[in-house]
Residue, then its C-alpha position, 0 to 999 in steps of 0.5 A: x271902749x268899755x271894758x267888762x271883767x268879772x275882777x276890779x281893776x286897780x290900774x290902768x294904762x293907754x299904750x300903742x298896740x301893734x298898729x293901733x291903741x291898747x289898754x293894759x288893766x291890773x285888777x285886785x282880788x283872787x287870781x289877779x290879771x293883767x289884761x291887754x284889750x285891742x280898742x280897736x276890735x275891743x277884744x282882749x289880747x292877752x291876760x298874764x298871770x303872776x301876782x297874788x294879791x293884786x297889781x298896785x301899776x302898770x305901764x306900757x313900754x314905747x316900743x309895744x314889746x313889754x309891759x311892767x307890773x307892780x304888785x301890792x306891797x305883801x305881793x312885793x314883785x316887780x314884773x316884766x312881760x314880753x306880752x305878746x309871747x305871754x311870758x316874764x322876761x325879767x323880775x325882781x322884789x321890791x320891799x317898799x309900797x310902790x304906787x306908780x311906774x313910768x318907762x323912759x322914752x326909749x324903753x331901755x329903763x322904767x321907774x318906780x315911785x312910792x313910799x320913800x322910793x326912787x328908782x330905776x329898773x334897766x332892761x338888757x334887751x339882748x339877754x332878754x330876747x336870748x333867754x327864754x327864762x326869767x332873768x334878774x330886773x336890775x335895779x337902781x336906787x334913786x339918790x334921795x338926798x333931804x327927801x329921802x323921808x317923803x311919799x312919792x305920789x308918781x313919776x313921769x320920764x322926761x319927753x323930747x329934750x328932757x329925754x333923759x330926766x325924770x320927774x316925781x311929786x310927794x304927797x307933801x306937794x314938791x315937784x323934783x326932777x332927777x338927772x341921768x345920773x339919777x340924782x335929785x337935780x332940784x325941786x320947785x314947792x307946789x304950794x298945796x296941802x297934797x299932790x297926787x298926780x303928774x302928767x309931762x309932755x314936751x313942753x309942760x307938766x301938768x300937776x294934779x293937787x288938793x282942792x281941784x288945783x291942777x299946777x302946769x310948769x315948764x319941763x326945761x327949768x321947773x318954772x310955773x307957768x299957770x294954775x288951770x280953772x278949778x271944777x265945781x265946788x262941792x254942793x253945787x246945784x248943778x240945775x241952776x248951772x246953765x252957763x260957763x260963766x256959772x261955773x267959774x264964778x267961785x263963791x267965798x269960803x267954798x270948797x273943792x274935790x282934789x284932783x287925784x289922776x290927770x292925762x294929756x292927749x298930745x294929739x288933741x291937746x286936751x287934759x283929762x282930770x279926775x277928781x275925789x268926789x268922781x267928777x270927770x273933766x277935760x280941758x282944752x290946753x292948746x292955749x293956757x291963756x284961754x282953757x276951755x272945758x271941753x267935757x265935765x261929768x259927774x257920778x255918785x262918790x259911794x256905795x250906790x244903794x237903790x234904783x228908781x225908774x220914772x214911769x211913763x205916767x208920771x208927769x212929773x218926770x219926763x221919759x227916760x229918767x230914773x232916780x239913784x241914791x248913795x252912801x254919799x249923801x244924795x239923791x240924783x236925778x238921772x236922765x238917758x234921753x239925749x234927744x229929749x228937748x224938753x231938758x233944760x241941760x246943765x253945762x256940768x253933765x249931760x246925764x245928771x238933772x238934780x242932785x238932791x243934798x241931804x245935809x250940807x256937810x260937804x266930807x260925804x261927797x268924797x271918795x277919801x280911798x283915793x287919797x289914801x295911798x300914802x297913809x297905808x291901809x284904807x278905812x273901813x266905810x263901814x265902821x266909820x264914824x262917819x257912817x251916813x248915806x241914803x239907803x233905800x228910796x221909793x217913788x210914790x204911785x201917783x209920781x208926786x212924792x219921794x219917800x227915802x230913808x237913811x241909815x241913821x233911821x231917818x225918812x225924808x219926803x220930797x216932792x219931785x216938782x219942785x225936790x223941796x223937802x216936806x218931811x223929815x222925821x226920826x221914824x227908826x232906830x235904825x237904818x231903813x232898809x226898805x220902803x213901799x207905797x201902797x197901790x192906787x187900785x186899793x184906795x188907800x195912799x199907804x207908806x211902810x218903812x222897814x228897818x233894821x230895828x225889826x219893826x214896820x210902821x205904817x203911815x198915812x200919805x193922805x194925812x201928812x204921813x201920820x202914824x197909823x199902825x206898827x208892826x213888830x213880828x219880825x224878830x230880826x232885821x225886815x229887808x223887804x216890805x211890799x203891797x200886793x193890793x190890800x196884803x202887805x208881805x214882809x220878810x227877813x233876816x228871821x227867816x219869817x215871811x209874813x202875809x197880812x191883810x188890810x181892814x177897816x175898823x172905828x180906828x182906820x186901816x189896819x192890817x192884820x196877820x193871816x199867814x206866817x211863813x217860815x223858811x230854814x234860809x235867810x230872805x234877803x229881798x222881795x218883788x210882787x208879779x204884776x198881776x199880785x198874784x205872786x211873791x218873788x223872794x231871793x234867800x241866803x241858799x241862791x234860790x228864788x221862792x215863788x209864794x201864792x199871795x192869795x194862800x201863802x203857799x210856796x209854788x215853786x223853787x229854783x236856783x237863782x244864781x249861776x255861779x256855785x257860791x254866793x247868796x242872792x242879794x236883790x230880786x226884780x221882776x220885769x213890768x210885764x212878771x214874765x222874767x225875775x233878775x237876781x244879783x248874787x253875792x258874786x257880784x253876776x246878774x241873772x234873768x230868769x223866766x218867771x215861770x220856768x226859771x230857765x236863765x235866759x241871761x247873764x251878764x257881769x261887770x261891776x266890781x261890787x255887790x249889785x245893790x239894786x236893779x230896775x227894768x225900764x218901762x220901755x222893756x228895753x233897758x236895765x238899769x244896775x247899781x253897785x258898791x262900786x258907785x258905778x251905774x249901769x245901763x243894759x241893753x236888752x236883748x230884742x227876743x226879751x223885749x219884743x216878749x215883755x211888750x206883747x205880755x205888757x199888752x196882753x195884761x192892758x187887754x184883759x186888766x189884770x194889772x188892776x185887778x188885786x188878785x184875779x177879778x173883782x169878785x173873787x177879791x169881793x167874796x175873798x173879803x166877805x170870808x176874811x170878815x166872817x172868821x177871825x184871822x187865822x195864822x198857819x205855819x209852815x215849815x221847810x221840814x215839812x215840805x223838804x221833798x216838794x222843795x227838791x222837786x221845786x214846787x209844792x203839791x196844789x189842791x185840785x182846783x188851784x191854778x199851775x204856774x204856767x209861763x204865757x209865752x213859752x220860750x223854744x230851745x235854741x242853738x249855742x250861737x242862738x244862746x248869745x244873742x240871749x246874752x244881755x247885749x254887752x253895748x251897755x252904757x258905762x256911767x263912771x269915768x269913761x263916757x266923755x269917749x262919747x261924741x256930743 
């Protein structure tokens, strides 16, 4: 089951529904929910709405009649729902930070754990069934005694002939067991830096510690029994781990991801783990004298910032492979072809080919939110000290390079055969918000970098990516550069659009300015149409701008979000131009029709700000990447693909993705007139046009081409509509694949 909500989720649970599985979620933000979805028909159940802030835990009661829900500490409410009915039977304030919450065996009591918090909460299930309104949650302290002063990380009731104890750990690493009396039984030293998590069963208790330590002790007496194989270590190559026997040989003075959630299975007696750098792993622990990995997976740790997918003509990637970058500090090779048999697979993930390690220093690979639950509020990434991370990447035509920048203004060149690095040199003052490789029908082997320092540099890929030119028009942060044959168009947080065109002088290739745009909007993001005719820009205002690259004209406008808020964050046209996807700042994608800017899709599902967007080149797939870390891949529907192809088709019958602009001709006569006269800058202005722009198009001369869609798409019913709707089969990279069979 995958789970799509347009809020993040900040909790979640597996519990007994009806006669099946049930998933209760308790998101954060405005309005938030608790959902209850149904695995089995993988629909949602029911939602309750009570909190203000958002919802720290959740738990499922044995007996499926309620659930219990915590809110945030400023929210301080403690809730019991009688689900099914959609109400709140019982409710009551809690003043402390509580971060867990576990019900007793026979639902006749729950408990909450947190910063210096034991403690019990009873259910009267006869005046609860009686009264339809809500009544007062009784509560108990749990009597502390010495550890009165420590976090207290979670909690777990006893199972079977521990029925009746409950079991906590504190962050410090202390394993206690409360009696029926909920007094401080005893305690058993964990012997580690910090504890996170606890599962218990009727016969072990699993517990989850710093530097991928899982400690397993028996329930009846708080003996230990065993320590559970470590993941791997962090910086690992994981190309060269091809056998078990690579992963658990462990290296001097190595370092490991904490483990901060563990989960039994008492069916198949597995134990899922998740660690801080978002790795995945199950373990077999049938027999503790012979734990087996059962599934492992590995994902970005930050903020994902950029996509690139491989095209099917580069040799140097196989198919179905695609290349993502992060603010941890990596590079990843991906690849979603589970059939292929010319993988060489890694026994860590089945998706993961590469990870490429900028520095060694291994504190980026980590996600340190997930440990901060019991150091009050979480730090800003973006005010960090720390503030690292590859921000944007780009794959050379010809398959054999990749450029990527970071954010301290760094580019880097690997090459993709072999991912060693060939360059690294400082090229900015700061982050490097975008970089593009001139098209091989030009002739030229060009890299532009834009920055936030406001200039663009030039550079030779043929000449070990010498500098041959900068430009500093912009007079605020570039947030994209691109070539459209020989014309470079750049665009910024200035407002400005600048169109410039490439020419031979004594020096070299230089390019020089023939139009300068300027908007009353910020341009956050650009894509040129295969054909390079047309310029795609996504503005502050959630509109799409389509510009003629030949004149500089703007041809058409129209709105590029759904929603009534928000700014278009990214743009990307389809291999075939006949539709552009858009994020917005409300976290939805968007597909429109190129030409007619009819939506033709939506879809939501990160928890973050989309950050990056590729169409796959088989017109199948979309690939997204968000702040959330998360990678998507979309299915798309039937109707768009079998369109993309024939237009694909069409466009390899008649060359005009070769062409420059239209035909070699024009291009030739085009060049002559440039050569003839000396560049001539026009400007335009919003003030001028502002009623061309309501209308969406601006007024043509006579002889100049409409924008017309190739393949006009016929109305369709509502039932019709959602077949339109990007298939939600989608494939979830984070967390929650090992559901998958292999």
């Amino acid at each position: 089951l995958v789970v799509v909500c347009d809020q993040a989720y900040h909790c979640c649970v597996v519990g007994k529904l009806n006669d099946g599985v049930g998933v209760v979620l308790g998101h954060s933000g405005h309005m938030p929910a608790v959902r209850v979805w149904d695995v089995a028909e993988r629909t949602q159940v029911a939602e309750l709405q009570e909190h203000k802030y958002g919802i720290s835990c959740v738990a499922f009661s044995p007996n499926s009649k309620y659930i219990v829900s915590v809110g945030y500490q400023h929210d301080m409410i403690v809730n019991v729902w009688a689900w099914k009915k959609n109400i709140v039977v019982a409710a009551n304030k809690v003043s402390s930070k509580v971060t867990a919450v576990s019900f007793s065996d026979d639902s006749s009591y729950f408990v909450t754990a947190g910063n210096r918090h034991v403690k019990f909460w009873y259910l009267d299930h006869t005046k609860s069934s009686k009264v339809n309104a809500t009544v007062p949650l009784l509560g108990r302290s749990g009597l502390l005694g010495e550890l009165r002063n420590n976090f207290f990380s979670d909690v777990a009731c006893g199972k079977g002939r521990k029925a009746g104890s409950t079991f906590c750990i504190t962050s410090s690493g202390l394993l206690c067991e409360f009696n029926e009396k909920r007094l401080l039984d005893k305690w058993v030293e964990l012997r580690t830096s910090q504890a996170t998590s606890l599962s218990v069963t009727e016969e072990l208790i699993f517990c989850g510690c710093a530097d991928g330590t899982v400690r397993v002790f028996s329930p009846v007496n708080l003996h230990f029994i065993c320590t559970l194989p470590r993941p791997h270590c962090l910086g690992t190559d994981i190309a060269t781990v091809v056998e078990a026997s690579h992963l658990f040989s462990h290296k001097m003075d190595a370092r490991y991801p904490d483990t901060v959630a563990v989960s039994y299975d008492p069916a198949s007696r597995w134990l899922s783990c998740v660690y801080n750098d978002h790795s995945l792993y199950v373990w077999d622990v049938r027999d503790l004298r012979k734990v087996g990995k059962v599934y492992s997976a590995l994902y970005h740790s930050a903020c994902v910032w950029s996509v690139e997918v491989s095209d099917g003509e580069q040799p140097c990637l196989p198919p179905g492979s695609f290349l993502s970058c992060s603010s941890d500090n990596t590079i990843r090779l991906w690849n979603t072809d589970g059939h292929s048999t010319t993988l060489s697979r890694n026994v860590i993930s089945n998706d993961l080919q590469k990870i490429i390690y900028m520095d060694n220093n291994t504190a980026g690979l980590l996600d340190t939110e997930c440990l901060n639950s019991g150091n009050g509020e979480k730090a800003d990434p973006q005010t960090s000290e720390t503030r690292t991370g590859i921000r944007t990447m780009c794959v050379s035509p010809d398959g054999q390079h990749l450029a990527s920048g970071d954010r301290t203004g760094t580019l880097r060149i690997h090459e993709l055969v072999s991912m060693e690095e060939i360059l690294n040199v400082q090229a900015h003052d700061s982050e490097i918000l975008c970089l593009e490789y001139s098209k091989p029908e030009t002739g030229l082997k060009l890299l532009a970098t834009a920055s936030r320092d406001r200039l663009i540099h030039v550079l030779d890929a043929e000449q070990e990516y010498s500098l041959l030119q900068t430009l500093d028009e912009h007079s605020s942060s570039i947030t994209a550069v691109r070539f459209a044959g020989e014309t470079m168009i750049s665009c910024g947080a200035d407002k400005s659009i600048y169109f410039r065109t490439a020419q031979k002088s004594d020096e070299g290739t230089v390019f020089t300015r023939t139009h300068h745009i300027v908007r009353k909007t910020t341009l956050y993001d650009m894509d040129i149409d295969p054909t390079r005719k047309y310029a795609a820009i996504g503005c502050q205002d959630r509109s799409v701008r389509i510009f003629n690259i030949s004149n500089g004209k703007q041809k058409k406008l129209y709105k590029g979000s759904q929603g009534e808020d928000g700014t278009v964050i990214k743009v990307q046209t389809d291999p075939s131009g006949l539709y552009v996807a858009t994020s917005c700042s409300d976290k939805n994608i968007s597909i429109f029709d190129f030409y007619s800017g009819e939506c033709v899709a939506t879809m939501f599902g990160h928890s973050e700000v989309v950050t990056g967007m590729k169409f796959t080149n088989d017109c199948k797939h979309m690939i997204t990447v968000s702040g959330d870390s998360c990678i998507f891949v979309w299915r798309l529907a039937p109707e768009l693909t079998i369109g993309m192809r024939q237009r694909l088709s069409d466009l390899k019958q008649s060359g005009k993705p070769y062409d420059l602009l239209c035909s070699l001709s024009v291009l030739c006569s085009t060049r002559r007139e440039v050569h003839r006269t000396p560049p001539i800058v026009t400007m335009s202005s919003d003030s001028d046009k502002e009623v061309e722009e309501e209308e969406g198009i601006e007024e043509e001369e006579e002889d100049e081409e409409e924008m017309i869609s190739p393949y006009m798409v016929s109305g369709c019913s509502a039932e019709e509509e959602t077949g339109w709707y990007l298939r939600n089969t989608f494939v979830h990279k984070q967390y929650t694949e090992y559901t998958k069979h292999y």
